[in-house]
N, C-alpha and C positions, 0 to 999 in steps of 0.2 A: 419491500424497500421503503418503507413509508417513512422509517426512521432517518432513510440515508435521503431523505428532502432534506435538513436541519442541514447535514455537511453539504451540499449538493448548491443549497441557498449560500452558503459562506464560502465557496472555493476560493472567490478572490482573496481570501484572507490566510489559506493556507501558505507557509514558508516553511521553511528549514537552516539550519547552522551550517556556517561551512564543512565542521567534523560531519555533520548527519547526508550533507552530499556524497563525501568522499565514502562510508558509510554504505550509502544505498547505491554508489555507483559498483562498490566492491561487493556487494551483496548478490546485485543483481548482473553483475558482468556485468554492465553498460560500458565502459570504456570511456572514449574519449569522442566517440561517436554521436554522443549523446551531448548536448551545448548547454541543454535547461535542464536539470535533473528535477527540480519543481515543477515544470510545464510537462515532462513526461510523468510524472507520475498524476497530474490533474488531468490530464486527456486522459490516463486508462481510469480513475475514479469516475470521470463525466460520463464513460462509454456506459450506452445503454445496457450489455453483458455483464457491467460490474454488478458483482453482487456485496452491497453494503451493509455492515451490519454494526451494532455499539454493545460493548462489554467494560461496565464500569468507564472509565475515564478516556476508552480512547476508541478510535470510530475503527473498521478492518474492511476495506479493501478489496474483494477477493476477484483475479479476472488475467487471464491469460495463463495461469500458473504461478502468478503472482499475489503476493501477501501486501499491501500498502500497510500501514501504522501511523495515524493521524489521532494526536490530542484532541480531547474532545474540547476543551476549553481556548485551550491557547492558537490550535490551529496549525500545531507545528508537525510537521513531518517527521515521527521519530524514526523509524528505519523502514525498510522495505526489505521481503527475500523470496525465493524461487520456493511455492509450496512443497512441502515434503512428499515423497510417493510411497502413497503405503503398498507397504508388501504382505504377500496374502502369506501367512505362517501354516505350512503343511504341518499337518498334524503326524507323530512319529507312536509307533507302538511298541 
């Protein structure tokens, strides 16, 4: 996670658009239950479990079953979603 000190050192700087709220509230079922959708997704980035990593332009997230998506330059929050679950493929003869 050596990479994920760079994001980890700037969280205060992380934001999002109002579209990229309604976005990752709808992505991740969050509802309305949820008051900060910035502050929930920087507390599971900050979690020691997160596992952070950078691919070209934007930093990923990975921790609960959750995907975050964070610009690598600007700091923005581009969406958030529920990892996909792979299925093991039987083999047919």
């Amino acid at each position: 996670m050596k990479n994920g000190n760079v994001l980890l050192d700037n969280i205060a700087k992380i934001h999002t658009t109002p579209m990229g709220v309604e976005r990752i509230r709808r992505n991740l079922g969050l509802g309305e239950e949820v008051d900060d959708v910035v502050e929930w997704c920087c507390k599971h980035i900050c979690d020691k479990q997160s596992e952070i990593t950078r691919n070209g332009k934007n930093w990923y997230c990975k921790i609960d079953g959750y995907i975050i998506t964070v610009n690598a330059y600007s700091y923005t929050i581009i969406t958030a979603h529920k990892e996909k679950k792979v299925r093991n493929a039987k083999a047919t003869k």
